[in-house]
C-alpha positions in Angstrom: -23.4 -0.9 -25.5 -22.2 -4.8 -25.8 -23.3 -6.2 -28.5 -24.0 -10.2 -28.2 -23.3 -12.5 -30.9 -26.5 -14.4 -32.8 -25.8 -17.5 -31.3 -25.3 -17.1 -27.5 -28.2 -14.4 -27.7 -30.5 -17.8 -29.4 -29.3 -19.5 -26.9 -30.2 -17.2 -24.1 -33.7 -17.2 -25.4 -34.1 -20.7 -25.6 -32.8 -20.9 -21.5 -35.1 -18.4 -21.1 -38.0 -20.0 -22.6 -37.1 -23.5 -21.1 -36.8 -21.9 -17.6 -40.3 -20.0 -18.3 -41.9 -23.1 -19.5 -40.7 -25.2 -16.4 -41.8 -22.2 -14.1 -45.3 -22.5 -15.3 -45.6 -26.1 -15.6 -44.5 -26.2 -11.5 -41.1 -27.8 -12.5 -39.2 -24.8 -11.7 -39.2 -22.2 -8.9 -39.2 -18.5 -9.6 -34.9 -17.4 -9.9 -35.8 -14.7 -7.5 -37.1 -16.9 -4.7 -34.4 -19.2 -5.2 -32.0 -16.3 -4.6 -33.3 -15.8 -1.4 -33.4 -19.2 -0.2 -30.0 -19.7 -1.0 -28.2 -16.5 -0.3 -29.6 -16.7 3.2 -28.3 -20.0 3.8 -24.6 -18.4 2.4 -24.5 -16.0 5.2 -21.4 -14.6 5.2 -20.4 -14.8 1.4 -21.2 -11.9 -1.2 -23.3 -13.1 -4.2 -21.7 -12.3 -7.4 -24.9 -12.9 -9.6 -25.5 -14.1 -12.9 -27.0 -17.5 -12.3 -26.6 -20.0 -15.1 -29.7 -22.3 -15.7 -29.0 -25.6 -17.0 -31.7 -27.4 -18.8 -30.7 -30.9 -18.6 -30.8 -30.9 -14.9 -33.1 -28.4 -14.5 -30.4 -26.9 -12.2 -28.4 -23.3 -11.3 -25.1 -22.6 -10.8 -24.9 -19.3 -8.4 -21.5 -17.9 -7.7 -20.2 -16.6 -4.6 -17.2 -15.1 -3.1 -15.4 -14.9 0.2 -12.2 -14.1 1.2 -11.0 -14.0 -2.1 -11.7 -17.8 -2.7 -15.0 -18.1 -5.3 -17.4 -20.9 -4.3 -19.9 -22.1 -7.0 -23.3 -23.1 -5.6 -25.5 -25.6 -7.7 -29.2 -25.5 -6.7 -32.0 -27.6 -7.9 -34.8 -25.8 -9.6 -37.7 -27.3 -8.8 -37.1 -27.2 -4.7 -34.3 -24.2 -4.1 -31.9 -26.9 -2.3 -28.4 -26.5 -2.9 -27.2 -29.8 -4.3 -23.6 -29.5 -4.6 -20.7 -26.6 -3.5 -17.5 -26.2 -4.6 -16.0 -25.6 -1.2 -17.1 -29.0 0.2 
């Protein structure tokens, strides 16, 4: 078993907390329907998982992979719409 250091496991919690609070003031869409949205519109390229929320933008960063080249996907919160790719 990993264990994680104090800090980044605070830190975690407070995402976590941030992203629950945003979810349930209708600022923030659940992760899981986000997933959806965006990995069908990424047809083609394998989700690698681990989506980093950031607070400030109230934004995620979802990585992907094809061909061996990885593309990181930055989707708004709030409406699921992917804002900004790394392969464009």
């Amino acid at each position: 078993m990993l264990a994680v250091p104090g800090p980044i496991a605070a830190q975690a919690r407070r995402d976590q907390d941030t992203v629950l609070e945003n979810r349930q003031q209708g600022r923030a869409m659940p992760l899981r329907v986000i997933e959806r949205r965006v990995i069908t519109q990424m047809r083609g390229f394998d989700y690698l998982g681990n989506p980093i929320y950031f607070e400030r933008s109230n934004t995620y960063r979802m990585t992907f992979m094809r061909a061996g080249d990885v593309i990181r996907v930055e989707v708004d919160a709030g409406s699921g719409r992917i804002t900004n790719r790394t392969d464009r």
